[in-house]
C-alpha positions as CSV (number, residue, x, y, z in Angstrom):
1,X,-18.1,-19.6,13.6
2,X,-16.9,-20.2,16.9
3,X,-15.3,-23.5,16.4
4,X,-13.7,-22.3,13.3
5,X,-12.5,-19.3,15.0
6,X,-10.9,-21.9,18.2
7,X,-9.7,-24.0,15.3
8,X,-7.3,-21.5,14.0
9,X,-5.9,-20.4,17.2
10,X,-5.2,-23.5,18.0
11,X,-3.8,-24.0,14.6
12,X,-1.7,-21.4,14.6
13,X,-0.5,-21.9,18.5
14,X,0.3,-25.9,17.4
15,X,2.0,-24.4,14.0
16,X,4.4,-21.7,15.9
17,X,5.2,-24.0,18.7
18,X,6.3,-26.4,16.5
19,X,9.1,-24.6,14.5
20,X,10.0,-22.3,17.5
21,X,12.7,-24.5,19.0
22,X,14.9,-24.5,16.2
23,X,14.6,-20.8,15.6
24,X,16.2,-20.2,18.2
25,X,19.8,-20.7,17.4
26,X,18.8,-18.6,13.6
27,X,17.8,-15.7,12.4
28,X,16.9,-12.7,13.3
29,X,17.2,-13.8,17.0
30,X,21.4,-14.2,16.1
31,X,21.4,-11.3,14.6
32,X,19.9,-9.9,17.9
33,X,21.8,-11.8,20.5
34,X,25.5,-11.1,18.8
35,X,24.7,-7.2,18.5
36,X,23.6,-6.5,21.7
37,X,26.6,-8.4,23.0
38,X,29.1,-6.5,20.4
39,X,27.2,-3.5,21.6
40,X,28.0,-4.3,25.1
41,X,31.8,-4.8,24.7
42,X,32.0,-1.9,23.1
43,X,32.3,-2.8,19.5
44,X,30.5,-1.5,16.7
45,X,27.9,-4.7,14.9
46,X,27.8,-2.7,11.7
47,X,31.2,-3.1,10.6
48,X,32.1,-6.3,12.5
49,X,32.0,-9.7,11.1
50,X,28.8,-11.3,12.7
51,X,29.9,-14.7,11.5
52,X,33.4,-14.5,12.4
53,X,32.3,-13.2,16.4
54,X,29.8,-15.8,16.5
55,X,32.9,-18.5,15.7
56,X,35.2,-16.8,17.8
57,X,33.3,-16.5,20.7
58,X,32.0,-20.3,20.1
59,X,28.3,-18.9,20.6
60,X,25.3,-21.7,19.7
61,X,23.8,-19.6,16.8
62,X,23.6,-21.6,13.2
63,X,22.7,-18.8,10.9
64,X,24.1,-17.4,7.4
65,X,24.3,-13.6,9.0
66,X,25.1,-10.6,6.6
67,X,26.1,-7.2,8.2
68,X,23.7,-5.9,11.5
69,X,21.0,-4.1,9.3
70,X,18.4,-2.6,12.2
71,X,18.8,0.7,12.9
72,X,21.2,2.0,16.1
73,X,18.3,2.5,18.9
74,X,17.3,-1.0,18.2
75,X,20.3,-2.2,18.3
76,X,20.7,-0.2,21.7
77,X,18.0,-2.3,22.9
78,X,19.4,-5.3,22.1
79,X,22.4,-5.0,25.0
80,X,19.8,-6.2,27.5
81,X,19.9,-10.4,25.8
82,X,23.3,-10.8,26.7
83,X,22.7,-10.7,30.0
84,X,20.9,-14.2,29.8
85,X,22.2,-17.1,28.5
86,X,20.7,-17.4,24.4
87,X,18.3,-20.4,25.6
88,X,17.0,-17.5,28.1
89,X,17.1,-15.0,26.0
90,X,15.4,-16.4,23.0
91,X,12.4,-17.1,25.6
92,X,12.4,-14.0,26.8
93,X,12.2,-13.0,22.8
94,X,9.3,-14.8,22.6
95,X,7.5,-13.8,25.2
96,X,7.6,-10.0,24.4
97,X,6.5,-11.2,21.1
98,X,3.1,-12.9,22.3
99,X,2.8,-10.0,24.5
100,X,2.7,-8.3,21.8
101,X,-0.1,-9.6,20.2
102,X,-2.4,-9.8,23.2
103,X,-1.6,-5.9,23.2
104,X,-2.6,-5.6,19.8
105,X,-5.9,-7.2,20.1
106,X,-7.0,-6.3,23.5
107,X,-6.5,-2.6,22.5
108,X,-7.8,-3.1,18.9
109,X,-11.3,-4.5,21.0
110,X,-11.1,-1.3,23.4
111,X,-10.7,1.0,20.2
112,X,-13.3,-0.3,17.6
113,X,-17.1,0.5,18.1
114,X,-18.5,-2.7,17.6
115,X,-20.9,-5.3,19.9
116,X,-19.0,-8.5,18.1
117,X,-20.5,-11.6,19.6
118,X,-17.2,-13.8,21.3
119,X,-17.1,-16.0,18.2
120,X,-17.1,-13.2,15.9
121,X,-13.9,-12.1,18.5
122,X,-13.1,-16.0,18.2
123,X,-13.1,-15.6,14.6
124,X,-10.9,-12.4,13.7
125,X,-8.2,-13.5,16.5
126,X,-8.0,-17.1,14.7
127,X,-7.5,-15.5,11.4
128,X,-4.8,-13.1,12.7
129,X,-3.2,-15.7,14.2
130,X,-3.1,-18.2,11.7
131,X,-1.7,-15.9,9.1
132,X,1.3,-16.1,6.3
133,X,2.4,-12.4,8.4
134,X,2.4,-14.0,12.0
135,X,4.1,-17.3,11.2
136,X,6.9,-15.1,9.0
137,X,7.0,-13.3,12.0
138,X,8.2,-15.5,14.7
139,X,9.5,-17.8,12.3
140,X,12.3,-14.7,11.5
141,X,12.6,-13.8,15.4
142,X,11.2,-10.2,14.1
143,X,10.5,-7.1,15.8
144,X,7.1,-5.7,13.4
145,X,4.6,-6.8,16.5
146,X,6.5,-5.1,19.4
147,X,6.6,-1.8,17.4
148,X,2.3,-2.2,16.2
149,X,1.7,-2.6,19.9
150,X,4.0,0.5,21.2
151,X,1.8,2.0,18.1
152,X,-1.4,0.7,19.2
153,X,-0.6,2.0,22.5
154,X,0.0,5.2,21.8
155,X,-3.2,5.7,20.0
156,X,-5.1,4.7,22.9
157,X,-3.3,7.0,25.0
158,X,-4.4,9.5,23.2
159,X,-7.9,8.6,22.9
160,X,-7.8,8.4,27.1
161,X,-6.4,12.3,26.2
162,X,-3.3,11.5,27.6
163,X,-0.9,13.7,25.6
164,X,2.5,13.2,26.8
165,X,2.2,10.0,27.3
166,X,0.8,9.4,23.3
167,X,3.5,11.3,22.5
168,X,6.1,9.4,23.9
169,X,4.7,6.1,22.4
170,X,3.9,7.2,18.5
171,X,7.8,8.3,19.0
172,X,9.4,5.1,20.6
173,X,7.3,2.9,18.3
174,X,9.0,5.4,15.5
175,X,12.3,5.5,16.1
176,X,13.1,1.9,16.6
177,X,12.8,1.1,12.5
178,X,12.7,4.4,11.8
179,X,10.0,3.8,8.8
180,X,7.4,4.1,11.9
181,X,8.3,7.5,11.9
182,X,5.7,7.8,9.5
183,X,2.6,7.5,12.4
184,X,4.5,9.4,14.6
185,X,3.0,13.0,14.0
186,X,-0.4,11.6,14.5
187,X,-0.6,13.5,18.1
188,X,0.2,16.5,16.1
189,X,-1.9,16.0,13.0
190,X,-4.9,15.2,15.6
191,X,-4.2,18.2,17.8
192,X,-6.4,21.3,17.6
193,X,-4.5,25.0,16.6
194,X,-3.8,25.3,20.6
195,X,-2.4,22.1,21.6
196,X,-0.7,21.4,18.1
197,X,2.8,23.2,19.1
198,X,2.6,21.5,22.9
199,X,2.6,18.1,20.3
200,X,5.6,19.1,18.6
201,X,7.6,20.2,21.4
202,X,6.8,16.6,24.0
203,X,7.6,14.8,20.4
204,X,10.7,16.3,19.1
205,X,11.9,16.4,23.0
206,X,11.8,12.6,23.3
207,X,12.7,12.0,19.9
208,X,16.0,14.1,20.5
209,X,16.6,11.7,24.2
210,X,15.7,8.3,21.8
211,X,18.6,9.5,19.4
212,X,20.9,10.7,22.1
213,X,21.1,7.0,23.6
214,X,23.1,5.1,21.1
215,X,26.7,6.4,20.5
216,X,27.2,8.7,17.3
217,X,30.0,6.3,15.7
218,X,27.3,3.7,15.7
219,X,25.0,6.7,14.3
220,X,27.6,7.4,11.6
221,X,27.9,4.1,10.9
222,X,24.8,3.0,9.9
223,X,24.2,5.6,7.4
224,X,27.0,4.8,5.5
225,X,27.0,1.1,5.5
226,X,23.5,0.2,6.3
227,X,21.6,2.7,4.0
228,X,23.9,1.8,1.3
229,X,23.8,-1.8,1.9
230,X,19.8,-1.8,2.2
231,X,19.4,-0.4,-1.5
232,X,19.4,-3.5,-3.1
233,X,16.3,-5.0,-1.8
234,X,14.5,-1.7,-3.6
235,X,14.9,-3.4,-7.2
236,X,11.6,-5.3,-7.0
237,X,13.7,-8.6,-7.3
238,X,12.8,-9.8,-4.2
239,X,8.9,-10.2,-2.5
240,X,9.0,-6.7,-1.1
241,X,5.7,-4.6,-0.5
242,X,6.4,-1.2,-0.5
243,X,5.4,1.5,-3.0
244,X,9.8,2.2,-4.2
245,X,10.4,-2.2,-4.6
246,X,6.6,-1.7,-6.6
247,X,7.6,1.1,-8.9
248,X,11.7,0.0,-9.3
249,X,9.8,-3.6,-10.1
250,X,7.7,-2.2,-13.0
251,X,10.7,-0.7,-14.9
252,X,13.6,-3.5,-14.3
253,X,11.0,-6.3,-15.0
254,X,11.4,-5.8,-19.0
255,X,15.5,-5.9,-18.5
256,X,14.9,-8.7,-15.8
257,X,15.4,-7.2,-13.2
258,X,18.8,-6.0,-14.2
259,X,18.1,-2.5,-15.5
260,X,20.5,0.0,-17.1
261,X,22.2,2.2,-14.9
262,X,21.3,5.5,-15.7
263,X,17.0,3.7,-16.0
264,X,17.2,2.4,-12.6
265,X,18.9,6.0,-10.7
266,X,16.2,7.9,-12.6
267,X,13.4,5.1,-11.5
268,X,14.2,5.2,-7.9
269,X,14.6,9.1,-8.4
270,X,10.6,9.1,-9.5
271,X,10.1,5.9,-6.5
272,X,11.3,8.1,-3.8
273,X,9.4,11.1,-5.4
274,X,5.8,9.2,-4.9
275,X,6.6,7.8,-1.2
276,X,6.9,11.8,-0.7
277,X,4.0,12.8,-2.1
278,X,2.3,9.6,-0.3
279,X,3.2,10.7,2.9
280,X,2.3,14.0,2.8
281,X,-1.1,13.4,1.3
282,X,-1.5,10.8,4.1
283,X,-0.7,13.1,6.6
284,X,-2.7,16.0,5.0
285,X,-5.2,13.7,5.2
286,X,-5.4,12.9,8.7
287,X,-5.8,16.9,9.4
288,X,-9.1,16.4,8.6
289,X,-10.0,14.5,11.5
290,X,-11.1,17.7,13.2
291,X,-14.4,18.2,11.0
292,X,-15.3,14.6,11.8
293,X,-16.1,14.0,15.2
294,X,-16.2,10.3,15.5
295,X,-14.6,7.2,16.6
296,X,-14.6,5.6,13.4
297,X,-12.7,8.6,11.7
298,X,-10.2,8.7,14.1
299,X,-9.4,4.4,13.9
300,X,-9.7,5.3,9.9
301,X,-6.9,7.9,10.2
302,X,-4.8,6.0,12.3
303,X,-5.3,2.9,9.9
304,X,-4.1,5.3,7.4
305,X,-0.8,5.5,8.8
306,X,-0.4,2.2,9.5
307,X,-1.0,1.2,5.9
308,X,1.3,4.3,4.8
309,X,4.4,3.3,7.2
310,X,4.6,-0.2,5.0
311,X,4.1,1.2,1.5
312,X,6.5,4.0,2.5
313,X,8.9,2.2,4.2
314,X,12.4,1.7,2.2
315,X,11.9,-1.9,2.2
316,X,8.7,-4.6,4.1
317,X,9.1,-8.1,3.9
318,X,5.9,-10.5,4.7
319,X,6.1,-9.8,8.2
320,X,5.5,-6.6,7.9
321,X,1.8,-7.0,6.9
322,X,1.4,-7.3,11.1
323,X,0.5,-3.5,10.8
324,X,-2.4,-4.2,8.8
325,X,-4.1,-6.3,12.0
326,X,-6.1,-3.2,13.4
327,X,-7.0,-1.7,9.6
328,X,-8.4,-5.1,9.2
329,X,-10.4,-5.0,12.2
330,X,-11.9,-1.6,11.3
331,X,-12.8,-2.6,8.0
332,X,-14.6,-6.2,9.3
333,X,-16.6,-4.0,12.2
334,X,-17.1,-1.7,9.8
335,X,-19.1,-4.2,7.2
336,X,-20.5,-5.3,10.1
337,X,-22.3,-2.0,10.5
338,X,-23.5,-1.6,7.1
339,X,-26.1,-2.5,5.1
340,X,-27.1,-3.7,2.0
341,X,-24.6,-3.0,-0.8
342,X,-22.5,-1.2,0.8
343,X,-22.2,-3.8,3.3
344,X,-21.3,-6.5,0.0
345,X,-18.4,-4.1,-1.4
346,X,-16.5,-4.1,2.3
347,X,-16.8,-7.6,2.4
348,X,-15.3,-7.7,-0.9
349,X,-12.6,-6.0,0.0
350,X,-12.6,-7.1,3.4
351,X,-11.7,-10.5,1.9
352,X,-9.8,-9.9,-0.9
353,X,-6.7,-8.6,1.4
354,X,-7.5,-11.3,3.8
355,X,-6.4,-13.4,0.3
356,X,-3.5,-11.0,-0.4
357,X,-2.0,-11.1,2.9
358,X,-1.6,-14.9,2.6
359,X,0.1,-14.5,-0.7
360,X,2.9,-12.8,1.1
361,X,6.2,-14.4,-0.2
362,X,4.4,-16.3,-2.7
363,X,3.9,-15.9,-6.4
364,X,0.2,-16.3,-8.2
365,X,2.0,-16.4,-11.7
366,X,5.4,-18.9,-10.1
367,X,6.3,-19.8,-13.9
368,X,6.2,-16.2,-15.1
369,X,8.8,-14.3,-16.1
370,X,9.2,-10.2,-16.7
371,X,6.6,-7.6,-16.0
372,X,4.0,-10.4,-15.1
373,X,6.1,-12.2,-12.4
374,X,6.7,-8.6,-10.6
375,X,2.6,-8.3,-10.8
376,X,2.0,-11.9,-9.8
377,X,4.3,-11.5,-6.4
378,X,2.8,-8.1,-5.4
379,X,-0.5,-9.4,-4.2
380,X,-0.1,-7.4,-1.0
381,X,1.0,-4.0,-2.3
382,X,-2.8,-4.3,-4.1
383,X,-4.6,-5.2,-1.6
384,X,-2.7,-2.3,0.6
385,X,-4.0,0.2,-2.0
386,X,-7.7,-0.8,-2.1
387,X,-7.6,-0.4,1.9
388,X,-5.5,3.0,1.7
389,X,-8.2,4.4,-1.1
390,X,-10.8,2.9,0.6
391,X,-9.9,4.4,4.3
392,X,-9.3,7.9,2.3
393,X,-13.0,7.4,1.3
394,X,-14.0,7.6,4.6
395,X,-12.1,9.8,6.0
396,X,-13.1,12.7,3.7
397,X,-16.5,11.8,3.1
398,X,-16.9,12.3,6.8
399,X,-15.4,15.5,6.6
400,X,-17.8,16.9,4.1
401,X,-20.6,15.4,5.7
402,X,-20.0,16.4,9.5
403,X,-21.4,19.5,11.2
404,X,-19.8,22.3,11.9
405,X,-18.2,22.3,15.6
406,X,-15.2,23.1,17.5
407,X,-11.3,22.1,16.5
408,X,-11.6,18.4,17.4
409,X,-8.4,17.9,20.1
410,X,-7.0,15.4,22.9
411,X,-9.7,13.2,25.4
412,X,-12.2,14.2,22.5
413,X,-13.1,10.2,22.0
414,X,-13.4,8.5,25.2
């Protein structure tokens, strides 16, 4: 297990090193670079001509670039790469990326209850690493793995009991995509009666300073060309993994993908009405951490979110599926913990999303046409449900089945 496990990290650090160089003058990193340094001149990236400014300026980047499409405190962020040359830059890229990941897995260790043997470690760090979601990931220059980590951070704040801090984290991780926004009340869902408004008010006050940063024109901007502009990826057409692409899918896939007008407002009418009702539920959900006191419901909550935030978001590409690294974690140490069938059914599942998640961008039916082509590319999206139901489970079985004890709040699981 060991020397599988160093296999695939080597594999996957021999894999990324060998495409990196090239990525470096294409997207997203161009995307990135030319923002920032519109950003920094004063300009506005959402209704400037990327390719144009990259011509005109006579900057490296080789990329086919569409409008600026992240939202404006990312963007924001961006001004800081034009301060290095792109070679620079694009390491410096890089290296927050692989940061990234060493956060995500040194805290996923810290967090999980589990005595894993260092090629059982060997082995889940080679199979995150050697993943369809990683090598989409820096392959596209993305930005999925610094936002999981700000996540992941957060979390562990709060399980230290450090409030404002936790705060501060679930919000910066939120606001950068915006669709994060979805594990940002966690503090709040987690807080007891007394502490819950304290939550609100440390959240909503650094929320309010994030949106503050980036100029309102670039604000008004991206609402009304972004949002707009974004809507077409919801149709199902292309290998998206969210619970609106899923639903819009199902009903264009008869008119291939090209449904009526009036079929496909009402669809993504009803689409938009179950990522609502998702996200509520999910958070409802997560208020029931205070009957279970225990590790394991609290990791099973936060996995919850992070499941939720890509089936809700308005659109998640392969790369997204790097928010699915710590669910996965909790769901191996967790079969590792049980016994006997029980122990057989998490495995099951355990490896039937390890499957899914390397179907990402892929097709299992590539000659099918209609309703069982949409099915045959959302691998992922299935997978994503068995884990949410099976993390629901969990959480409200421990809930029935804990004592009765004191409103569960911050520095509760040390």
């Amino acid at each position: 297990m060991a020397g599988l496990g160093a296999a695939l990290i080597l594999g996957a650090i021999s894999t990324i090193a060998e495409f990196l160089p090239e990525r470096s003058i294409k997207n997203d990193f161009a995307f990135a670079y030319i923002s920032g340094r519109i950003l920094r001149q004063g300009g506005n990236p959402y209704t400037t001509n990327l390719m144009k400014y990259n011509s005109t300026e006579k900057l490296p980047f080789r990329a086919n670039m569409g409008p600026a499409t992240n939202p404006p405190l990312l963007l924001w962020s961006y001004q800081v790469l034009p301060l290095f040359r792109p070679a620079t830059a694009f390491a410096l890229w890089v290296t927050i990326e692989v940061l990234s990941v060493l956060v995500i897995l040194l805290t996923s260790s810290r967090l999980v209850n589990t005595h894993w043997s260092c090629a059982g470690w060997l082995l889940a760090i080679g199979l995150t690493l050697y993943s369809t979601p990683m090598f989409h990931h820096f392959w596209y220059s993305q930005v999925q793995l610094p936002i999981v980590a700000l996540l992941m951070t957060g979390f562990w704040l709060w399980r230290r009991g450090r409030a404002t801090g936790a705060c501060s984290f679930f919000v910066l991780g939120g606001v950068l995509k915006l669709y994060g926004l979805t594990c940002a009340p966690f503090p709040i869902l987690a807080a007891s009666a007394r502490t819950r408004f304290s939550m609100m008010a440390r959240s909503l006050i650094f929320l309010l300073f994030c949106l503050c940063l980036p100029r309102e024109e670039i604000w008004i901007s991206f609402f009304r060309n972004v949002v707009p502009y974004m809507g077409q990826f919801r149709g199902g057409r292309f290998f998206s993994y969210t619970l609106v692409s899923f639903i819009n899918g199902l009903v264009a896939a008869p008119y291939e993908f090209s449904p009526p007008a009036l079929i496909a407002r009402v669809t993504s009418l009803l689409a938009f009405g179950c990522v609502a009702t998702l996200l509520i539920y999910t958070w409802a959900v997560c208020t029931l951490l205070h009957k279970a006191n225990d590790t394991e419901t609290a990791n099973a909550c936060f996995s919850l979110l992070l499941i939720a935030t890509v089936l809700c978001s308005p659109v998640a590409w392969s790369h997204y599926l790097v928010f699915l690294i710590f669910p996965m974690i909790c769901l191996a140490a967790e079969a590792k913990a049980a016994t006997g069938w029980t122990r057989i059914q998490i495995g099951i599942l355990l490896v039937l999303n390890l499957v899914a998640i390397n179907l990402a961008g892929s097709n299992v039916f590539p000659r099918a046409t209609g309703l069982l082509r949409h099915l045959g590319g959302s691998a992922p999206t299935f997978g994503m449900a068995l884990l949410y139901y099976h993390f629901v489970k969990q959480i409200r079985q421990s809930a029935r089945t804990a004592r009765v004890s004191p409103p569960v709040g911050l520095g509760t699981y040390i």
